[in-house]
C-alpha positions in Angstrom: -43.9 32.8 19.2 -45.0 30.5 22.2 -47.5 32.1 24.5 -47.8 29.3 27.1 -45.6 27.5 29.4 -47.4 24.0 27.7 -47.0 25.1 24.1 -43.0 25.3 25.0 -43.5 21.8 26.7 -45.5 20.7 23.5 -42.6 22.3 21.1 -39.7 20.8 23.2 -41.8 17.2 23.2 -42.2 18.0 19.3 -38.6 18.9 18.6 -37.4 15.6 20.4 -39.5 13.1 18.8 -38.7 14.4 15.5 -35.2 13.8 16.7 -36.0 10.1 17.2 -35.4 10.5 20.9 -37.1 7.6 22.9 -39.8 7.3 25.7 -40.7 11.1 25.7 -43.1 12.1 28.3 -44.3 15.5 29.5 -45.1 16.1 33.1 -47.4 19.0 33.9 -45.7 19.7 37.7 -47.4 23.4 38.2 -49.6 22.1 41.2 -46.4 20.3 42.6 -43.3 22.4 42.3 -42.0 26.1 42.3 -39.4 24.8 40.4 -40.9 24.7 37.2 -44.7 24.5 35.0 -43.6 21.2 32.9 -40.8 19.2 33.1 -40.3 17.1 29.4 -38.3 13.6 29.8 -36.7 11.9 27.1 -33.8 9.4 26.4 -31.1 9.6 23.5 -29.6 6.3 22.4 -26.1 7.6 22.8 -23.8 10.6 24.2 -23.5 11.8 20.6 -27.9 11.4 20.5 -28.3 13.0 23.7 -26.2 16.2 22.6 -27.8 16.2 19.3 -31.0 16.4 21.4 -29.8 18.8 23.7 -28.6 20.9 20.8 -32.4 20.6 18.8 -34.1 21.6 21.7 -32.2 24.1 23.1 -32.0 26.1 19.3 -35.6 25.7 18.4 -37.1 27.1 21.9 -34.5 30.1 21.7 -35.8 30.5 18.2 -39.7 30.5 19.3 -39.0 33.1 22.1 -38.0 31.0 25.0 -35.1 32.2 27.2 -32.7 30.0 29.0 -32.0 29.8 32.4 -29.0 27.3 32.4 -28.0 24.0 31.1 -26.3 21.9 33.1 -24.6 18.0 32.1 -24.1 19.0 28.3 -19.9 17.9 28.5 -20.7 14.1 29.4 -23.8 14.1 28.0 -25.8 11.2 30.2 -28.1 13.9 31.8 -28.7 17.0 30.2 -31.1 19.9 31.5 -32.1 22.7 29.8 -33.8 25.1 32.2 -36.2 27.0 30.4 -37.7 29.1 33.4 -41.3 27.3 33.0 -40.3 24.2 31.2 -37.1 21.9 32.4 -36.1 19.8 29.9 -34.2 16.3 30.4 -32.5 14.1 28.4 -30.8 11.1 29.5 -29.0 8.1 28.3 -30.5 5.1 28.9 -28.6 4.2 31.9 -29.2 7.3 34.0 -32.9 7.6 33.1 -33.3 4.1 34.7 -31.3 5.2 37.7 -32.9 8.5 38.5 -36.5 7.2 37.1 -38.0 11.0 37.6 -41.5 9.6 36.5 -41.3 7.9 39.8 -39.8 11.1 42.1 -42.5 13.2 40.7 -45.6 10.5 40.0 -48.0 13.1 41.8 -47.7 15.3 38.7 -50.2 15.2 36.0 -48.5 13.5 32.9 -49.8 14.9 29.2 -50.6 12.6 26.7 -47.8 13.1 24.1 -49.3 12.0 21.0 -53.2 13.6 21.9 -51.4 17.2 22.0 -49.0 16.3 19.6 -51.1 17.9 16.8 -51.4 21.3 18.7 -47.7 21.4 19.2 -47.3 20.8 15.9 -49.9 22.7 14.1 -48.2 25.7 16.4 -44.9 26.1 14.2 
């Protein structure tokens, strides 16, 4: 079961690279925003990719304890987000990640190194 708002982050961040999703970043935006703890970005190399994402994410957080908030995008499938209270996730196509380039919007948050805190994510399931 997760205990932490990052170990969901970490799982969600786990979950999409095993998924072959591309660029995948976590952003620790607690100091920032009352929106969320960690937002977790990534990009699908399709609609059909960015659904199978989606899908991955959504089904292995529910299965480690998370609850959902909402999801939001899933029927066109170029920006999906999962709200998972703590941890938003997001997963674009290519084209809309370029557009709406959060990593620029929120560059005051404190981005985690994916592949140091990989192991504890995945040593955690």
């Amino acid at each position: 079961m997760i205990k932490s708002p990052k170990e969901a982050a970490m799982l969600a961040a786990k979950v999409l690279i095993e998924k072959k999703a591309e660029d995948v970043v976590v952003l620790d935006i607690s100091s920032i925003s009352v929106l969320a703890d960690y937002f977790v970005i990534a990009t699908g190399k399709s609609s059909i990719h960015v659904k199978a994402l989606s899908d991955e994410v959504e089904e292995k957080l529910l299965e480690s304890g998370c609850r959902i908030r909402g999801k939001e995008g899933y029927e066109e499938a170029r920006w999906v987000l999962i709200d998972f209270f703590d941890v938003i996730v997001h997963v674009f196509d290519e084209d809309s990640r370029d557009y709406y380039d959060l990593e620029r919007l929120w560059s005051d948050a404190v981005r985690i190194d994916v592949d140091s805190d990989f192991d504890f994510a995945y040593n955690r399931q």
